[in-house]
N, C-alpha and C positions, 0 to 999 in steps of 0.2 A: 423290779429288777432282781432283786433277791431270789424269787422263781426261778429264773434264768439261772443263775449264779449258781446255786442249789442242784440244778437241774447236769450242768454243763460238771462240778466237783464231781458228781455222784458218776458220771459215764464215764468220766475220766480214770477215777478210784475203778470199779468196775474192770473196766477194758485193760489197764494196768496186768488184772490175772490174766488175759487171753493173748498176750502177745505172739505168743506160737502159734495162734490160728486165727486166720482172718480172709477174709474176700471182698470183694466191692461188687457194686450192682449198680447200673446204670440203668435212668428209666428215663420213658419217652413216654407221656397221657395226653389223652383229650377227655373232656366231661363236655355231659349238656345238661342243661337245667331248663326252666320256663322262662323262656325269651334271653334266654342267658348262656354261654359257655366257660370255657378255660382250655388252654391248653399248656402242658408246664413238665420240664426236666427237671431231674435229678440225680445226683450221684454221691451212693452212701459207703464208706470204710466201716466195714463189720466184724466186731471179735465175735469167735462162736463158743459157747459155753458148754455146759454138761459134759459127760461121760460121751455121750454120742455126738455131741458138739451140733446139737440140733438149736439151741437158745442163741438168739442173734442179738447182740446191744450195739448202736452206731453210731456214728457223725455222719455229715454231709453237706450239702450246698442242696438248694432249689430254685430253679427260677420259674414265677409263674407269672403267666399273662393271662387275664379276665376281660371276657366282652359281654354287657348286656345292655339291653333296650329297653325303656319303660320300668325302669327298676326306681322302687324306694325304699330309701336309705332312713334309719330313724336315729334319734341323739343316743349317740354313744358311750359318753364318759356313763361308769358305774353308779353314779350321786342321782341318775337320772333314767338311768334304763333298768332299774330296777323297779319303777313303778310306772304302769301303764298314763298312768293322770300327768305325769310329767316329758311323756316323750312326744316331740315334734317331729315332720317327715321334712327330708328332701327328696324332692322328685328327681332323676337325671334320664332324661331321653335315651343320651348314648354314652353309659358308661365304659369304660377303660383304663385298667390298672394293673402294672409291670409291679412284679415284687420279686425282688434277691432275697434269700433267707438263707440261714442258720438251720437248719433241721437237724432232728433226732429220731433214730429208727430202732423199730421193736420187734421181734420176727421170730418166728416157729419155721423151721423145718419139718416136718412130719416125716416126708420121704426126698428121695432126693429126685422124684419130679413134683412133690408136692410141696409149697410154705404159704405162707399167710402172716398179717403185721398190721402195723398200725405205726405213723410217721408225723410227724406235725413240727410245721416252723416254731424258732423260737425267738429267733432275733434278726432284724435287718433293716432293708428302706426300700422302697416304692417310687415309683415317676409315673409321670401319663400329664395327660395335655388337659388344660383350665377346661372345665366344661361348663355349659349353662343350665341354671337349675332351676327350681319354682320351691322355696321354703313355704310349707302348710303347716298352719297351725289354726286350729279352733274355726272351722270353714274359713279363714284368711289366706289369701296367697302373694308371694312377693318375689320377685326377679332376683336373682341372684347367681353367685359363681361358685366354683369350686373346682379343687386339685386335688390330686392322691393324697392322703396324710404321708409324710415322709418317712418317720420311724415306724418301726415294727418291731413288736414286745411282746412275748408270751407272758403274760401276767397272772391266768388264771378266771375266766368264766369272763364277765363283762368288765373286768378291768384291762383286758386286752385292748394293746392299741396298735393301728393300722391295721395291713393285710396281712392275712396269718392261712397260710393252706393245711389240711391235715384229710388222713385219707387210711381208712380201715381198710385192706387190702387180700386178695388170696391170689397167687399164679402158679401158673401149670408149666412143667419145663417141657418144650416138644422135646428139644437137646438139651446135651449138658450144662451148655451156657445161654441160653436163648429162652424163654418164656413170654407166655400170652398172659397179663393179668387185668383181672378185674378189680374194681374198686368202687367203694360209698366215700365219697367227697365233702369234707364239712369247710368251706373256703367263706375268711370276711372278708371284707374289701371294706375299707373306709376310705371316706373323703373328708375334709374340711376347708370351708369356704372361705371367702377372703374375710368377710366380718363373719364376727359374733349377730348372726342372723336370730337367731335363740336368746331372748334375753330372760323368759319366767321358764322356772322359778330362778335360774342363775343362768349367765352370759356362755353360751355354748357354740362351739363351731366346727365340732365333730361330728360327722354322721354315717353310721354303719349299714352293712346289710348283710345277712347272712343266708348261704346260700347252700343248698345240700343238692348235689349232682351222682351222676352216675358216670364211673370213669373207666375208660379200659385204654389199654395200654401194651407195651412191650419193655421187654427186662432183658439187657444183657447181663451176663455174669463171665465177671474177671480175676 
C-alpha cells in the first residue's frame, strides 16, 4: 500500500506545477490473446509538461472486463511465486473478471498527430460470477470453486493483488481529437477459491494469471 501512496503524493506534487495546462483522453480497447480476450475503457486528466508541453503525467478511472477459456491460474501470493517448486495451478474452463481501477498515465507527445505512453492500474476491486475449477498439484487433481479476488493493489512485481491492467501504447491522431491506437497489454486477473485448496508449503487460495495481449483501440481527446 505504501506503493500506492508514494505513487498517488508523487502525481499529485507533480501535476500541482501544470495547472494551466491539461486535457483528457478518453479510450475505448479490445485485446486478444491465446484463447483469451479483454475489452476495457478508460478515461485520463492530464497535466502537460516541458517547454513545448509535449510530457503528459495523469490520473484516471479504468474499467476492464477479461474473458478466457482453458486458462491456468498459478498461486499468487509473493512467499510462493517466487519459486517454481512451490507453485500450484488452478484450472478454470471459463474465466471472467470485471475490474474498476485507479490508473496512472504516462505519455510523450512527439507531434501533435503523434504520442505514445504507458498506463497501469493501481488501485480497486473486481466481481464476476463463482466459477468451477480443478486445483493441480503434484499429478493430483481436486473439484473446487472460485471468484474474482475483490481488492486490487499495485504493490510492485509479484506482490500484486487482484486484477491489475496496464498497457504500453502509441496512437496516431487522424483529427485533432480522434486517434487510432495500438497497444502491448500486460493484464493479471486473479481468482481466489472458497477454501485454502493450497495447503504446502503454506495454506493459500490465491491464484493468478498473467496475460500479454495485443490491443488496439480508439482515443478521443477533450
Amino acid at each position: 500500500m505504501k506503493v500506492i501512496l508514494s505513487l498517488f503524493f508523487l502525481v499529485i506534487a507533480i501535476t500541482s506545477l501544470a495547472q494551466d495546462s491539461t486535457i483528457d483522453y478518453g479510450n475505448f480497447s479490445g485485446s486478444i490473446g491465446s484463447s483469451q480476450g479483454s475489452v476495457y475503457a478508460d478515461y485520463f486528466h492530464v497535466w502537460k509538461f516541458g517547454k513545448s508541453k509535449k510530457l503528459e503525467i495523469g490520473l484516471g478511472g479504468r474499467f476492464t472486463s477479461y474473458f478466457g477459456s482453458n486458462q491456468f491460474y498459478t498461486s499468487a501470493p509473493a512467499s510462493l511465486a517466487v519459486d517454481d517448486k512451490k507453485i500450484d495451478s488452478l484450472h478454470i474452463q471459463h474465466a471472467q473478471v470485471n475490474a474498476l481501477n485507479v490508473a496512472i498515465h504516462l505519455g510523450y507527445r512527439f507531434s501533435p498527430k503523434l504520442g505514445a505512453g504507458f498506463n497501469i492500474d493501481a488501485l480497486g476491486f473486481s466481481f464476476g460470477g463463482t466459477q468451477s475449477t480443478t486445483y493441480l498439484t503434484e499429478g493430483e487433481s481436486q473439484a473446487s470453486s472460485a471468484k474474482p479476488t475483490s481488492l486490487n493493489a499495485l504493490l510492485v512485481g509479484n506482490n500484486d493483488h487482484g486484477t491489475l491492467n496496464s498497457e504500453f501504447f502509441l496512437r496516431y491522431f487522424i483529427k485533432n481529437d480522434f486517434a487510432i491506437k495500438v497497444a502491448y497489454q500486460y493484464l493479471f486477473t486473479e481468482y481466489t477459491t472458497t477454501t485454502d485448496v493450497q495447503q504446502l508449503p503454506e495454506a493459500n487460495d490465491r491464484f493468478r494469471n498473467k496475460s500479454s495481449m495485443l490491443s488496439v483501440g480508439i482515443t478521443k481527446q477533450f
